[in-house]
VOZAVEX-176141 format. One record per residue (C-alpha): x, y, z; residue in one letter. Coordinates in steps of 0.02 Angstrom, whole numbers, plus 32768, in hexadecimal, padded with zeros to 4 digits. Example, Ala and Ser with C-alpha at 12.3 -4.5 7.8 and 13.67 -1.06 7.14 Angstrom:
BEGIN
82677F1F8186a82AC7FCB8165s
***
This chain:
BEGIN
CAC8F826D0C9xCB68F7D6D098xCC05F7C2D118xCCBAF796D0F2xCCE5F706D0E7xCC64F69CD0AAxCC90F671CFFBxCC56F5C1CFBExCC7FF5A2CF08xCC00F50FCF08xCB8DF595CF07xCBD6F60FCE78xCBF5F58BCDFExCB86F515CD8DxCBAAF45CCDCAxCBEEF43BCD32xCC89F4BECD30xCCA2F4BCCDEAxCD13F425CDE7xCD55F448CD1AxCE09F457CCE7xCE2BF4EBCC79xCE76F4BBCBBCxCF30F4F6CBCDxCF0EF55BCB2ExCE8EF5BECB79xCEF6F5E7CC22xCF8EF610CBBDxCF21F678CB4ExCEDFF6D1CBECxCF89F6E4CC27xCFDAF733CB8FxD009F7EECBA7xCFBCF869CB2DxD06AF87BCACExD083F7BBCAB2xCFB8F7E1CA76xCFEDF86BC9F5xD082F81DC9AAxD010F780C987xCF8DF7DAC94ExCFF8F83DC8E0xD060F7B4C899xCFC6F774C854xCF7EF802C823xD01EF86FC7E0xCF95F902C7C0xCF75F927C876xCFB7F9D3C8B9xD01CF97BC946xD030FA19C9C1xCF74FA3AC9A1xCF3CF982C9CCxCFA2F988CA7CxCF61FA3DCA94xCEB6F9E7CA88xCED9F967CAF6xCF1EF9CCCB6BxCE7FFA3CCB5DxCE2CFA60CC10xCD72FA89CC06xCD17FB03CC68xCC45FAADCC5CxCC5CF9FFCC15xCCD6F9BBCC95xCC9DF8FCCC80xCC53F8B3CBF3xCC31F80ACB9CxCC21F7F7CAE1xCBC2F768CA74xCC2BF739C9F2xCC21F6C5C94ExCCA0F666C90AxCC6BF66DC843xCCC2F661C79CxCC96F685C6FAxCCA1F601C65FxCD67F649C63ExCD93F626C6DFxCD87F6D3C713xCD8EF6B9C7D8xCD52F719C86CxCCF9F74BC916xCC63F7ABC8F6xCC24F808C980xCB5EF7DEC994xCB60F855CA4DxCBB5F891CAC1xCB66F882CB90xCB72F8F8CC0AxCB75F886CCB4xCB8FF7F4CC62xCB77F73ECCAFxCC01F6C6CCA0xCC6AF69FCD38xCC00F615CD54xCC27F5B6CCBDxCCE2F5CBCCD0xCD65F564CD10xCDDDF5A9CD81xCE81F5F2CD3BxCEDAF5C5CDC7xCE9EF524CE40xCED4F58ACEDCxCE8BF61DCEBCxCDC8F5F2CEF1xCD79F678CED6xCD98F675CE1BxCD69F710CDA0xCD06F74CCE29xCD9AF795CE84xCDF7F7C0CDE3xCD63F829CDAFxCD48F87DCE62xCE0CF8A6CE78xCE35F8E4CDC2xCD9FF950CDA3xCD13F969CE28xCDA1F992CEB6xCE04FA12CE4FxCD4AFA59CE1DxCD09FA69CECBxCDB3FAA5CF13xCDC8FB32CE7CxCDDCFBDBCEADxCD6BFC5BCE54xCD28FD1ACE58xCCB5FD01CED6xCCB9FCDDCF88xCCB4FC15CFC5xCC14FBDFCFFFxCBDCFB6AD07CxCB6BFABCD07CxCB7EFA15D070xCBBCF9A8CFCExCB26F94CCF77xCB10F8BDCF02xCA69F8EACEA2xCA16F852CE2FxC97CF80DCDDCxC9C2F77ECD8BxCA5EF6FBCDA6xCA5EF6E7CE55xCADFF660CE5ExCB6BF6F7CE13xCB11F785CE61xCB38F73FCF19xCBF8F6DBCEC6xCC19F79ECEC7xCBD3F7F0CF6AxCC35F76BCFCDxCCDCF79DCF67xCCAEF851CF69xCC94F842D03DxCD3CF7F3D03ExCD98F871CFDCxCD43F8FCD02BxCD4EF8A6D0D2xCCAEF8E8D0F6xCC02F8A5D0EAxCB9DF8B3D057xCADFF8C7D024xCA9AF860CFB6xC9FCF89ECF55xC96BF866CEE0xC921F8E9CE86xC8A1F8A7CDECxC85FF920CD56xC7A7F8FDCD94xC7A2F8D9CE34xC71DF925CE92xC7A4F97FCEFDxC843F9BECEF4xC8E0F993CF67xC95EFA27CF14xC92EFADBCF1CxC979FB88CEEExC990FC05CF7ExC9FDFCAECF68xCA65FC4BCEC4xCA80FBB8CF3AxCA56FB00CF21xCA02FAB2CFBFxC9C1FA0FCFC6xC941F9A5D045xC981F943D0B1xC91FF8D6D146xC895F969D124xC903FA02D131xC966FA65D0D0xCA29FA5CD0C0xCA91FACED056xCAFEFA8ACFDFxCBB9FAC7CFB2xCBC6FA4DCF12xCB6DF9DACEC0xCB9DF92DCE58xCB02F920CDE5xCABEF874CD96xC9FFF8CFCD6BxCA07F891CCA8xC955F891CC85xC935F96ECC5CxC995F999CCDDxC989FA4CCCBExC8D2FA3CCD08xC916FA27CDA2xC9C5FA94CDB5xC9EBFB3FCD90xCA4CFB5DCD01xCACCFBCECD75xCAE0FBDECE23xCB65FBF6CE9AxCB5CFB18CED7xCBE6FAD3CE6BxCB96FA54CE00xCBE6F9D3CDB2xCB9EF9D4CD06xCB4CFA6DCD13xCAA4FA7CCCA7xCAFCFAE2CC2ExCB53FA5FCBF0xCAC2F9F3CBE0xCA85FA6CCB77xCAFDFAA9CB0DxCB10F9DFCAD6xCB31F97ACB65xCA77F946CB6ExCA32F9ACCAC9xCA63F950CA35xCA39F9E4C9CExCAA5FA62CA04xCB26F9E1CA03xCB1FF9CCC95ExCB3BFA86C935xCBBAFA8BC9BBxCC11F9F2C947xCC0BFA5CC8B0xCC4BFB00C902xCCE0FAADC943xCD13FA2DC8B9xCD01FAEEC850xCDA1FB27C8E8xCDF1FA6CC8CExCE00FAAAC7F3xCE9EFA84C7C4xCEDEFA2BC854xCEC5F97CC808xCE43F964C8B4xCD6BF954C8A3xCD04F90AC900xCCB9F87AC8A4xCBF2F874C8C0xCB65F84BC84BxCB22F8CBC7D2xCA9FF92AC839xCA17F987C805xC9EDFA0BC89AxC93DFA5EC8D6xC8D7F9F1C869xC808FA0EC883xC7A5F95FC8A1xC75AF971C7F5xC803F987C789xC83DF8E2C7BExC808F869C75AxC842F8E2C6C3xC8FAF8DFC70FxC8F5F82CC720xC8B6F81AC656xC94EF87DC649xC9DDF7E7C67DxC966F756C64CxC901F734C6BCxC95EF710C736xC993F77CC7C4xC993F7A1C886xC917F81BC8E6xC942F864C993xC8E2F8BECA10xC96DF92FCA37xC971F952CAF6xC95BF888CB1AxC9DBF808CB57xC9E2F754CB8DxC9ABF728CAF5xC913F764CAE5xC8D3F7E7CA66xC93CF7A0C9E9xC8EAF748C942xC922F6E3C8C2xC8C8F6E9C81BxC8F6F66BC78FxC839F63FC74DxC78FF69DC73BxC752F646C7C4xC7C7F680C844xC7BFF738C80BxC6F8F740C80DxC706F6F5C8B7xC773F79CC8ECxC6FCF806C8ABxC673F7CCC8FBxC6C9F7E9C9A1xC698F86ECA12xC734F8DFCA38xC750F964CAB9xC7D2F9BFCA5ExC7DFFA2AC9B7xC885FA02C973xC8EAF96AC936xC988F930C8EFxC989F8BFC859xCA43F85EC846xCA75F7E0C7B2xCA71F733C7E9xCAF8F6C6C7FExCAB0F60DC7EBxCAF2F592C776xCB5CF5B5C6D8xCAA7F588C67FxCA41F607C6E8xCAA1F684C71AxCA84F73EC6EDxCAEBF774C665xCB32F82FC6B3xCB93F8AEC676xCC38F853C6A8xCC11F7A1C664xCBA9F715C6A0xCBFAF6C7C75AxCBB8F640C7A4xCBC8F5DAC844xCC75F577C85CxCC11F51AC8DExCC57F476C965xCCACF3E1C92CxCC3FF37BC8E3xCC05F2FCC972xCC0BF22CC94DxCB5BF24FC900xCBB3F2CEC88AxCB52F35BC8BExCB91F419C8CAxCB37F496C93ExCB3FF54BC945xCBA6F593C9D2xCBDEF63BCA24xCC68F661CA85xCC4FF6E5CB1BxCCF5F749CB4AxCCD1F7B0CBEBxCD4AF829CC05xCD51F8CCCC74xCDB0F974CC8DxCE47F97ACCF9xCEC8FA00CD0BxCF37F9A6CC95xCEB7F994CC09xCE3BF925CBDAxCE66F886CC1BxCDFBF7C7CBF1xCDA5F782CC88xCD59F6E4CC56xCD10F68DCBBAxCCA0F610CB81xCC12F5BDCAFAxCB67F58ACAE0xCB2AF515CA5CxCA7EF509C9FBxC9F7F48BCA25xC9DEF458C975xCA78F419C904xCAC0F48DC877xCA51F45FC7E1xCA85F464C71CxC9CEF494C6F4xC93CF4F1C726xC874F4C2C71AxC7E8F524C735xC7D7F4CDC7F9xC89FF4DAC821xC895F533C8DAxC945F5A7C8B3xC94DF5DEC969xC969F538C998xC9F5F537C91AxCA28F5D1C92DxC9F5F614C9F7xCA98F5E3CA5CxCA4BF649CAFBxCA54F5E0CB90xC9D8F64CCC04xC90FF61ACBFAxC893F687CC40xC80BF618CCBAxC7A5F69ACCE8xC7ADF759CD40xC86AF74ACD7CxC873F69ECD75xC90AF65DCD01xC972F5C4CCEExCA04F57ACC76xCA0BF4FACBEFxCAB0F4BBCC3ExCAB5F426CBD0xCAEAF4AACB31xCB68F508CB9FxCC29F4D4CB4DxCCADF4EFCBDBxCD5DF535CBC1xCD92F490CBE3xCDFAF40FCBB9xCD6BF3C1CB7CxCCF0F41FCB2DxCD72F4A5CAE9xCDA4F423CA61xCCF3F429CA26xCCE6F4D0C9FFxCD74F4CCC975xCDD2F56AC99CxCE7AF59CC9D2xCEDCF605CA15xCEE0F67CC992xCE1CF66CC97AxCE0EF6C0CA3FxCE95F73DCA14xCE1BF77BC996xCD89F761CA12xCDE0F7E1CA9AxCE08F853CA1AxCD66F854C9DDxCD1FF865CA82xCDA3F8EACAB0xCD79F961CA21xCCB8F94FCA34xCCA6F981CAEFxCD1CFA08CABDxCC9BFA48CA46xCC17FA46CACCxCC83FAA9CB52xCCA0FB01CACFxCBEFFB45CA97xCBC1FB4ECB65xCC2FFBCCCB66xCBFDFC21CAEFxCB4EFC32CB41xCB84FCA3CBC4xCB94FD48CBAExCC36FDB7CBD1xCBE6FDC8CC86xCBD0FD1ECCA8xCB19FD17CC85xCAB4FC91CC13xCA8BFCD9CB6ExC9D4FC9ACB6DxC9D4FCF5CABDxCA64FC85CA66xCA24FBF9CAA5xC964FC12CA58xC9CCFC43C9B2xCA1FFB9AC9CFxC994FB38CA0CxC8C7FB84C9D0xC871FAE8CA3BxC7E1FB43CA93xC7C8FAAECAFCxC86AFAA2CB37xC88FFB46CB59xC80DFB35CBC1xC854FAADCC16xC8E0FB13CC63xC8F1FB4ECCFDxC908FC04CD11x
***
């Protein structure tokens, strides 16, 4: 149980952001209003449908409320620029790693996120009658933001606030289903619960119902239709860049080849070279994800034992020298600064962002290198993840994790200048990240029926896995 009042931000932030200064790019970035955004964005790309842009922006979604997308800065040989979308999170980690906006203001993003978007969600007014309970914080991973946001969440609320570990295999569960209503275990009995802010990453539709009348913030539905199912995102990509025809607006994300059977894999990586990235679809934190640039490292994924049907083969975007050559050239990384050694590493930049009743608003931002430099040349031994892998997160054991902190690149005056971007680089970024949870509220909603009931049906058309359709609770 959490009580006002007892926010500590030693507690909520890695040691090495709790005492950073933000770059004054990236606050006056954060602080630009989504018109200042659209005339920027236009001037530089005089194509863009301006009113359809700030309609975007101003878009307010009704599943994917927060969300944090993985995004490559990459070029092609032309100097074609741009922000490709590798995923997009649903309850994404972040706060952690990033400085405050405003030195007074100590509860950071934390509050920002709580205020703007889980308030206004728990506080809506809908159909059906209000119901009763506590509030909740449910996890299985990331304590340290898990608890940053009970505390803020008891302060806002004023009231105190449960805070809940709930694993995919543990031997017993702490959240059950009773007449449409989440309750969860606390000190051995059971409490109903009114709403729910949810950090369960790892399957969490194991665990919570897909609908019920406990407002959950994100509710499985988005997890599913992209938010934590990398293969429905990707249709839910090219559904909506088909709506954005015309408007000078796509979202930028590598060429994907959907519902691909364990034995037609190394025929679509032939297909760009032999080189190419395989994803276990449904997991995050950097794992399931496999990068194949030599025989080697594809025989060793096939002699893997997997649990699930159906993959997603993407081009690869390494060097200019082994990078998959797609349908819309061959990109490669843009990479850091070369350091005094005169080594470039591969880097992503993380916008968070979440739903507010004035759009889609950025919440925080920031990057992860590679272990491994950004080599001209491959051999048959080159490790790519370690090139390539900019995931911070290493599993330990059952639900044990921890961070490579030493790869983590801070919005901040120093490390910002590293990462060779500006301000027109995390324009792009947003935008990017705007239109792609768009497409995944988007496709949620189209998995309820007219009634308000999950179309089980669609989602098998969208989705055949056997094994994880068995996964989900009913």
């Amino acid at each position: 149980m959490v009580s006002p009042g007892s926010f500590s931000p030693e507690t909520h932030w890695y040691p090495k952001a709790l005492n950073a200064t933000i770059h004054p790019l990236v606050s006056f970035f954060l602080n630009l209003a989504p018109e200042r955004i659209v005339n920027r964005y236009c001037h530089l790309n005089p194509k863009t449908d301006r009113v359809k842009l700030l309609e975007l922006l101003r878009y307010e979604c009704k599943h994917f409320l927060w969300s944090g997308a993985d995004l490559i800065h990459a070029t092609t040989a032309e100097g074609r620029r741009r922000m490709v979308v590798i995923e997009n999170n649903s309850c994404p980690s972040g706060q952690k790693s990033m400085p405050l906006l405003d030195d007074h203001e100590e509860e950071g993003g934390y509050r920002r996120l709580v205020e703007r978007t889980f308030l206004p969600y728990v506080n809506k007014r809908s159909g059906g009658s209000r119901i009763n309970g506590k509030l909740a914080v449910i996890y299985d991973k990331n304590a340290m933001e898990a608890t940053g946001y009970a505390e803020v969440i008891a302060d806002v609320f004023d009231e105190e606030v449960l805070l809940i570990t709930d694993y995919d295999d543990a031997p017993t569960r702490n959240l059950k289903l009773e007449d449409q209503q989440l309750w969860a275990r606390h000190n051995e009995e059971w409490v109903p619960l009114r709403a729910a802010f949810r950090y369960l990453t790892q399957r969490p539709w194991t665990r919570l119902p897909i609908t019920c009348r406990t407002r959950i913030l994100n509710p499985i539905s988005a997890c599913l239709a992209g938010g934590r199912n990398k293969l429905v995102a990707a249709k839910a990509y090219d559904f909506f860049n088909g709506e954005l025809a015309g408007s000078g607006l796509r979202i930028h994300a590598p060429e994907t080849i959907r519902d691909v059977a364990k034995e037609e894999i190394p025929l679509w990586i032939a297909r760009w070279g032999g080189q190419a990235v395989v994803k276990i679809p449904y997991s995050n934190a950097g794992q399931g994800v496999f990068t194949i640039t030599n025989e080697r490292e594809l025989e060793a994924f096939m002699a893997m034992e997997t649990s699930y049907d159906r993959f997603i083969v993407q081009s690869l975007i390494g060097n200019y020298q082994w990078s998959s050559a797609g349908a819309a050239g061959r990109f490669f990384h843009v990479g850091t600064v070369p350091d005094k050694q005169g080594n470039t590493y591969v880097c992503d930049v993380r916008m968070m962002v979440s739903s507010t009743p004035k759009g889609i608003r950025p919440l925080a931002c920031y990057s992860r290198r590679a272990r491994a430099p950004l080599a001209d040349e491959l051999t048959d031994g080159t490790d790519s993840w370690a090139i390539l892998g900019t995931n911070l997160s290493e599993k330990l054991g059952d639900n044990q994790w921890t961070s490579d902190v030493s790869r983590l690149l801070l919005m901040d005056r120093r490390d910002f200048n590293r990462l060779g971007i500006g301000i027109d680089d995390l324009i792009e970024a947003y935008i990017q990240t705007v239109l792609s949870t768009i497409a995944i509220d988007k496709m949620a909603a189209q998995l309820f029926t007219k009634k308000g009931k999950f179309s089980m049906r669609l989602f098998r058309s969208l989705n055949d896995d056997a094994a994880l359709l068995s996964e989900i609770l009913s």
